[in-house]
C-alpha angles and dihedrals in degrees: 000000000000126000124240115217155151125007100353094037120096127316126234131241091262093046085053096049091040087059088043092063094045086054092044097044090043086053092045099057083042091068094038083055102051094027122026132059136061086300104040118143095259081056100054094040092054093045086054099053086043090049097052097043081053094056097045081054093048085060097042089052089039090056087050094054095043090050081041089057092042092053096045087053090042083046087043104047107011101085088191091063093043090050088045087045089049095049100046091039117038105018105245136149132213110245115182104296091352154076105240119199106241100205123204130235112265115249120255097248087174095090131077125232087270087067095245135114132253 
């Protein structure tokens, strides 16, 4: 039987547990690499899906402002509009050549919250 000896014979027990560290430590540094820090997968992952939600919301918002634009130019330019907005809104009436104020009939502030008088 042959002897093993010298440099590529067996290791002992230190050099074993020297070569486990390196490989710990080695595997270590590999998932910070890929894993930890500001830009780890999970991160970039998360920034995606946030990206992506944010810009759904940019053309949601986008569409409001465009129908918002249309509607000032139709408010600006469109007198039917105008006349309905006035009526609805404000309560007027439209006298000959002119807008009248319709004003309502004042409240009865004499009773009391049963609904009879004093």
């Amino acid at each position: 039987m042959a002897k093993r000896g010298g440099k590529g014979g067996a290791r002992t027990t230190g050099e074993r547990l020297k070569l486990l560290a390196v490989v710990a430590v080695a595997v270590v540094a590999l998932v910070f690499a890929v894993q930890g820090g500001e830009y780890g997968t999970t991160d970039l992952w998360r920034q995606k899906q946030r990206r992506s939600r944010l810009l759904g919301s940019i053309d949601s918002l986008q569409h409001v402002v465009d129908s918002l634009k249309r509607y000032k130019h139709r408010l600006q330019t469109d007198a039917a509009l105008q006349e309905r907005i006035a009526r609805e809104e404000f309560g007027m009436v439209r006298g000959n050549k002119e807008l009248l104020y319709r004003f309502a009939e004042p409240e009865d502030t004499t009773r009391d919250s049963s609904g009879v008088a004093p």
